[in-house]
DRENDO-1510 file (C-alpha; in Angstrom, 1 decimal, always signed):
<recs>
REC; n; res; u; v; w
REC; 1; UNK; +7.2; +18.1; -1.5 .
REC; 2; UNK; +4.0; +16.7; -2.0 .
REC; 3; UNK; +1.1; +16.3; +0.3 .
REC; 4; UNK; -0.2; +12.5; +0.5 .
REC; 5; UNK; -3.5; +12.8; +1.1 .
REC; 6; UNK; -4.4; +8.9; +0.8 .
REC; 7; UNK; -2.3; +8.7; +4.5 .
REC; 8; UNK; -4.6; +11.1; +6.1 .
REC; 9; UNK; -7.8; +9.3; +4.7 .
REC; 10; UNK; -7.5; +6.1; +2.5 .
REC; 11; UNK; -11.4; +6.9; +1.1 .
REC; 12; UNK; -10.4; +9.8; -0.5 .
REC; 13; UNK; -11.0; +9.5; -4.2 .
REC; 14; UNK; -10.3; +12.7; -6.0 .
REC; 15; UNK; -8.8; +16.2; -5.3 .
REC; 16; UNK; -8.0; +19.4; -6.7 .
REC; 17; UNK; -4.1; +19.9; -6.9 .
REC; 18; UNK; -1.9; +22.2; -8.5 .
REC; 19; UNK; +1.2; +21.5; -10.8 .
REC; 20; UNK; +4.3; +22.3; -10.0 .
REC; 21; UNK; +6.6; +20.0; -12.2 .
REC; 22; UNK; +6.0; +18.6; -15.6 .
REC; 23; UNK; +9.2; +15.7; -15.7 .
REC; 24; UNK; +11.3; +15.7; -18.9 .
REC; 25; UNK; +9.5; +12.4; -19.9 .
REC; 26; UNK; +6.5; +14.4; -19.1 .
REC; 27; UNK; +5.1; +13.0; -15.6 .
REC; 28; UNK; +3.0; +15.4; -13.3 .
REC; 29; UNK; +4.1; +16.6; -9.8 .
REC; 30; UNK; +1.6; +18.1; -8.1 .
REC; 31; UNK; +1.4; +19.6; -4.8 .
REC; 32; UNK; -1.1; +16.7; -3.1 .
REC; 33; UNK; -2.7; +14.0; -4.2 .
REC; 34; UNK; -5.3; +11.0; -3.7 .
REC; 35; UNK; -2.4; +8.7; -5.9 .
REC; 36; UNK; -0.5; +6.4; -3.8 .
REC; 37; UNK; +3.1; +5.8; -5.4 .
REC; 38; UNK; +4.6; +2.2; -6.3 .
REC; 39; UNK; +6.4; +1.2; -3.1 .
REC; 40; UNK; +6.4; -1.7; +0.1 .
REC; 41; UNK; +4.7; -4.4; -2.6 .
REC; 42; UNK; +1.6; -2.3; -3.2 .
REC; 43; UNK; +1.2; -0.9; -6.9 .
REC; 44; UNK; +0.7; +2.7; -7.6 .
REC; 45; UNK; -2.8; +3.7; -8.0 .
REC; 46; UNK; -4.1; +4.5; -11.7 .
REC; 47; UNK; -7.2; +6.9; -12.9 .
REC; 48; UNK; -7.7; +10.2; -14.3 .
REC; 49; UNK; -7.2; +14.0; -14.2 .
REC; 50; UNK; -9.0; +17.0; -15.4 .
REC; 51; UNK; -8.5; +20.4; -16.6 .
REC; 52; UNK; -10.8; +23.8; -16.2 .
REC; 53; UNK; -11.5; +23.6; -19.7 .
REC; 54; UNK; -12.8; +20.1; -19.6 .
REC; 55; UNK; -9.8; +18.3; -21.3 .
REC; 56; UNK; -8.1; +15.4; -19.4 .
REC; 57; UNK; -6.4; +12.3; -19.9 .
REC; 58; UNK; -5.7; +9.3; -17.9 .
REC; 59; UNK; -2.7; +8.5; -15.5 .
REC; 60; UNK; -1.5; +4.9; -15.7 .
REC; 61; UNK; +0.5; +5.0; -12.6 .
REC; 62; UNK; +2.2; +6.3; -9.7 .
REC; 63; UNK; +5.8; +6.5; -8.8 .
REC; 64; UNK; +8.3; +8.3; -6.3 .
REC; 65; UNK; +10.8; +9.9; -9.0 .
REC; 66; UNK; +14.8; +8.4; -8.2 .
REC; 67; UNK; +13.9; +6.8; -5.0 .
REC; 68; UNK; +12.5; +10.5; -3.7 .
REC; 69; UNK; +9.9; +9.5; -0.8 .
REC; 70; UNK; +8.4; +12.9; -0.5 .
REC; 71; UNK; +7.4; +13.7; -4.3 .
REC; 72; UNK; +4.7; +12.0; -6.4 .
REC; 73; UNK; +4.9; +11.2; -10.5 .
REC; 74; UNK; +1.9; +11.1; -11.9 .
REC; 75; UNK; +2.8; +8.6; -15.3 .
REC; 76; UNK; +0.5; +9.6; -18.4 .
REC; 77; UNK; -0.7; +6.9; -20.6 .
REC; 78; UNK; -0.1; +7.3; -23.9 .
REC; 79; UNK; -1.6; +9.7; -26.2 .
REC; 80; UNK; -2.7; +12.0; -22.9 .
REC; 81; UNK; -1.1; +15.1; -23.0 .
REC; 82; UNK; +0.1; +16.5; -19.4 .
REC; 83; UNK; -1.2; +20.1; -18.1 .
REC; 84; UNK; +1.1; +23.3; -17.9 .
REC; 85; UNK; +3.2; +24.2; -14.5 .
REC; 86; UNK; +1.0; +26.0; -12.7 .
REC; 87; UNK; -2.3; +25.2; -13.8 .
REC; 88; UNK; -4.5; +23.6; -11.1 .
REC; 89; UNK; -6.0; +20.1; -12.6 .
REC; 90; UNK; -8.7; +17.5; -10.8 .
REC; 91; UNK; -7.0; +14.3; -10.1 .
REC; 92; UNK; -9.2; +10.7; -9.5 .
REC; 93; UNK; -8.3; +7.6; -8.8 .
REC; 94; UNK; -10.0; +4.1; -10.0 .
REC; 95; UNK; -11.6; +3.3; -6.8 .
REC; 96; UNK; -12.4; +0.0; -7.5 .
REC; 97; UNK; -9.1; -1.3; -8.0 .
REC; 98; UNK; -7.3; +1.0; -5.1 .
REC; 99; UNK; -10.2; -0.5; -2.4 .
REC; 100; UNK; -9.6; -3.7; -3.5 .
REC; 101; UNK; -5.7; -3.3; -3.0 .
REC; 102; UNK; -6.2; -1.8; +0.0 .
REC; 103; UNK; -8.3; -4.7; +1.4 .
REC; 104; UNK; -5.4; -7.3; -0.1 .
REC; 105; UNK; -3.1; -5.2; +2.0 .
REC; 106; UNK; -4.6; -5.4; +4.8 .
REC; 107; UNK; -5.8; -8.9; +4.9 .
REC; 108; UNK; -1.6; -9.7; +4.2 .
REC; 109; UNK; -1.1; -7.6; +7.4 .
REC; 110; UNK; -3.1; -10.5; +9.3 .
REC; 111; UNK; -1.6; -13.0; +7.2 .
REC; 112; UNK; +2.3; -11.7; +8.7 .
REC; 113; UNK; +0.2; -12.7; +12.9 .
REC; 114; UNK; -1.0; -15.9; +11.3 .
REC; 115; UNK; +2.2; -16.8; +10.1 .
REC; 116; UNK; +5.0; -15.6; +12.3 .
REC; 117; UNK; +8.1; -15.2; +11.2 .
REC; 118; UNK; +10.6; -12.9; +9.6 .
REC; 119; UNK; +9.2; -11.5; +5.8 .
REC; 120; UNK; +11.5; -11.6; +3.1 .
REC; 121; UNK; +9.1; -10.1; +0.4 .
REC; 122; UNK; +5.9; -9.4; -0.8 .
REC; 123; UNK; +3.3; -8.2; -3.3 .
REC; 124; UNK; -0.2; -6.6; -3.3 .
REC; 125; UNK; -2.7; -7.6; -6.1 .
REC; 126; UNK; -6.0; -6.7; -7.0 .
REC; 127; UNK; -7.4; -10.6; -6.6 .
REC; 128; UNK; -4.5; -12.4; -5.1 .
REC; 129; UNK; -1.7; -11.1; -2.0 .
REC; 130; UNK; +1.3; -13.1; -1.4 .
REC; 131; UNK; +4.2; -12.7; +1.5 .
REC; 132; UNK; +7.7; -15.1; +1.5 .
REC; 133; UNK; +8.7; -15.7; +4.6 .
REC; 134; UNK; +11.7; -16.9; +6.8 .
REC; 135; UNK; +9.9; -19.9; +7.5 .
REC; 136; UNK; +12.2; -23.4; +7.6 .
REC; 137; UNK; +9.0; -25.5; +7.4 .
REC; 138; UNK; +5.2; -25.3; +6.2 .
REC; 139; UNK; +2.8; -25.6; +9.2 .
REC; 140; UNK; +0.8; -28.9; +9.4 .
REC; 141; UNK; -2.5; -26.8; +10.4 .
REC; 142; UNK; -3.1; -25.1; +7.6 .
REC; 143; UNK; -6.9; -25.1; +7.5 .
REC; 144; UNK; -6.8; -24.0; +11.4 .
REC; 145; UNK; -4.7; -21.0; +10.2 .
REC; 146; UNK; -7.1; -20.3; +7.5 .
REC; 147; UNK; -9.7; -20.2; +10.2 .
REC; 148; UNK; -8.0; -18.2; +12.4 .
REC; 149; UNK; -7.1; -15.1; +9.9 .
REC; 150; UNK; -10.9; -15.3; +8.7 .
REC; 151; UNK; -12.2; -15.0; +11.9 .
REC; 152; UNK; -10.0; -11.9; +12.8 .
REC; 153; UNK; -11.4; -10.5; +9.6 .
REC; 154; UNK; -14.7; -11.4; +10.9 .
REC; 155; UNK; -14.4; -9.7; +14.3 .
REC; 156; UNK; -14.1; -6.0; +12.7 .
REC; 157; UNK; -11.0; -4.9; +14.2 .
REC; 158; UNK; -10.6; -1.5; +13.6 .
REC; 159; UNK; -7.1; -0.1; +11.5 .
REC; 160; UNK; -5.9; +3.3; +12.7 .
REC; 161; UNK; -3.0; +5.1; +11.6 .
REC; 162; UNK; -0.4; +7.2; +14.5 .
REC; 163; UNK; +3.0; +8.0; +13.9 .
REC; 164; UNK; +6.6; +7.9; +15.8 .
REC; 165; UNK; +10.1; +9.9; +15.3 .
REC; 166; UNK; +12.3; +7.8; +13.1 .
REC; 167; UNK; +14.0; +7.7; +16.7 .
REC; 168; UNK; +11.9; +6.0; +18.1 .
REC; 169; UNK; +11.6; +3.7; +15.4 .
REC; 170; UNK; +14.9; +3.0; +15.9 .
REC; 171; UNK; +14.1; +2.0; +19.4 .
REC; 172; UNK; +11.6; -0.4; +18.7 .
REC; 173; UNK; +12.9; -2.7; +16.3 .
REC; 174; UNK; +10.7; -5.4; +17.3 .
REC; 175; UNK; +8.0; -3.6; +15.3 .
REC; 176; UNK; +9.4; -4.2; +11.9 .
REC; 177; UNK; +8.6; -7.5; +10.3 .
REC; 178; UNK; +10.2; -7.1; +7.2 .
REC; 179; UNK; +14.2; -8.4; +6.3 .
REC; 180; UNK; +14.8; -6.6; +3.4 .
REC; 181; UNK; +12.6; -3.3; +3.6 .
REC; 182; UNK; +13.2; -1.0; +5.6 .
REC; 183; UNK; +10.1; +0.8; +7.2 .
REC; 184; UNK; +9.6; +4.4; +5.5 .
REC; 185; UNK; +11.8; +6.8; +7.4 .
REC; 186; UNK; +13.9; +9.9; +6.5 .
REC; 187; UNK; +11.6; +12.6; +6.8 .
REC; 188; UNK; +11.6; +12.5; +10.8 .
REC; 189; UNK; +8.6; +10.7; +11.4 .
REC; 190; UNK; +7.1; +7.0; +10.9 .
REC; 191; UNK; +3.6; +5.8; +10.1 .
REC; 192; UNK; +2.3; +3.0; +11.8 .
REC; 193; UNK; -0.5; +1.1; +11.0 .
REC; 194; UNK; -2.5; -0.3; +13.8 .
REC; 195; UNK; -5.0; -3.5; +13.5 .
REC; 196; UNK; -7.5; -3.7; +16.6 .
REC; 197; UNK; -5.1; -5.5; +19.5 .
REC; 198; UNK; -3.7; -8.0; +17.2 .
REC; 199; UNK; -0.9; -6.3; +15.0 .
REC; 200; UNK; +0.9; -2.7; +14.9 .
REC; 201; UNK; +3.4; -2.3; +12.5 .
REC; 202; UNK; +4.8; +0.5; +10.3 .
REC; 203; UNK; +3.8; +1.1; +7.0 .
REC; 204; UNK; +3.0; +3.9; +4.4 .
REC; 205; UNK; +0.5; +1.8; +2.5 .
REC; 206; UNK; -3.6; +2.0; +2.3 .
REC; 207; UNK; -5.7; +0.2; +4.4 .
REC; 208; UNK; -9.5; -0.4; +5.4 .
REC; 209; UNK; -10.9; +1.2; +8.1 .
REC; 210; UNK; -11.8; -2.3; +9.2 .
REC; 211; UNK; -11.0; -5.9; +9.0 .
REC; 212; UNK; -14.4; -6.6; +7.8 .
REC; 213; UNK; -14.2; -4.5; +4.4 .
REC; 214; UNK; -11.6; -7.2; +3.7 .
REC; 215; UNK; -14.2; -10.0; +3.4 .
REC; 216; UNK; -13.3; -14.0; +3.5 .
REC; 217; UNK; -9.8; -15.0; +1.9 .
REC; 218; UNK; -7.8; -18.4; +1.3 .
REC; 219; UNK; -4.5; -19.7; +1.7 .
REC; 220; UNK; -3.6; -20.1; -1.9 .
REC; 221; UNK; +0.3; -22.1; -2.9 .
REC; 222; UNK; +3.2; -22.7; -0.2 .
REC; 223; UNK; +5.7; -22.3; -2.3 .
REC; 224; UNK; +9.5; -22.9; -1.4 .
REC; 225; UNK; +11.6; -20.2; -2.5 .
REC; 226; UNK; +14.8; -21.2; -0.7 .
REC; 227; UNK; +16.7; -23.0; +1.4 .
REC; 228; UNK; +14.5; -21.4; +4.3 .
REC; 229; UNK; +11.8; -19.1; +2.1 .
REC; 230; UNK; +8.6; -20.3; +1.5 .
REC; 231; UNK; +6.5; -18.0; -0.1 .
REC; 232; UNK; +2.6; -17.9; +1.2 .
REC; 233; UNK; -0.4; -16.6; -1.7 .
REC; 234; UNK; -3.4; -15.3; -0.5 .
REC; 235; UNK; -6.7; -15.0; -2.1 .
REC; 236; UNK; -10.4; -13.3; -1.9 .
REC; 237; UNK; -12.4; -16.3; -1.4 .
</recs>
């Protein structure tokens, strides 16, 4: 297993690590990381890594190999040549695109109060969010819904992190807002991810440690996807 250090603290933006798996197609497991792994709509985080002797080469991505929630790829770009099982490399992430995804993701948490209903989907982008959701009509107050997710952004709620036994997830179903993913359980435990007094749900994402980080945003296209799915963009303003 690897240890995810990003859901511990978010802000870290480099470690030390040491390999223990160089993939066939020649991705790097090690055993913890800053990298957070392609999965719930946000992207896996790129960057770098490092080795004693000064070499190093970049890591275009992230990924959890076949579906395996508790290990971490490490995808080479091309032309960098991975490290030797065993050796103990420096790993760094591009900070400025992983705090900008982690404000998107945060600002879509808010978005999923503004708009309530069931979410079919989503995606996490560096400049633009978007959610579909279960929603048989657009709302006529859109600018009053704009105003109302800026000015819980405004107020500096603060996001916190605790966790439950995929039991009690099981118990409290009211907590997911998602159709078609599943929260992240199977290894006995469940991460949720609390916003001031306005939203708790579970998630295995990154996050600010407040709603201010995110800065202003705007409703972007209402798109209808559906007979019933409209699918809502969000923006940095």
């Amino acid at each position: 297993m690897t240890e995810f250090l990003f859901r511990e603290d978010s802000y870290l933006q480099s470690t030390s690590a040491q390999v223990i798996e160089v993939t066939a197609d020649g991705g790097v497991i090690l055993d913890r990381t800053v990298f957070y792994a392609t999965s719930g709509g946000q992207p896996g985080d790129s960057g770098r890594f490092s080795r004693s002797d000064g070499r190093g080469g970049e890591i275009a991505t992230a990924v959890h190999p076949d579906g395996d929630k508790s290990r971490i790829v490490h995808v080479l770009a091309d032309g960098s040549v991975a490290p030797e099982t065993g050796e103990t490399i420096t790993v760094e992430i591009n900070w400025d695109r992983r705090y900008r995804l982690m404000r998107m993701h945060t600002a879509l948490h808010l978005l999923s109060v503004v708009f309530p209903f069931p979410v079919t989907g989503g995606s996490i982008g560096e400049d633009k969010g978007r959610l579909d959701f279960d929603m048989p009509e657009i709302p006529d107050d859109l600018p009053a819904l704009e105003a109302r997710l800026n000015a819980m952004i405004d107020a500096d709620h603060a996001i916190t992190a605790e966790w439950i036994t995929d039991a009690e997830m099981a118990a409290q179903v009211d907590l997911i807002k998602t159709m078609k993913v599943k929260p992240p359980m199977g290894q006995g435990k469940v991460r949720l991810v609390r916003i001031g007094d306005v939203d708790l749900q579970p998630c295995g994402g990154t996050h600010v440690a407040g709603t201010a980080e995110i800065g202003r945003v705007g409703l972007g296209k209402i798109e209808k996807k559906g007979k019933q799915n409209r699918r809502v963009s969000l923006l940095f303003a």
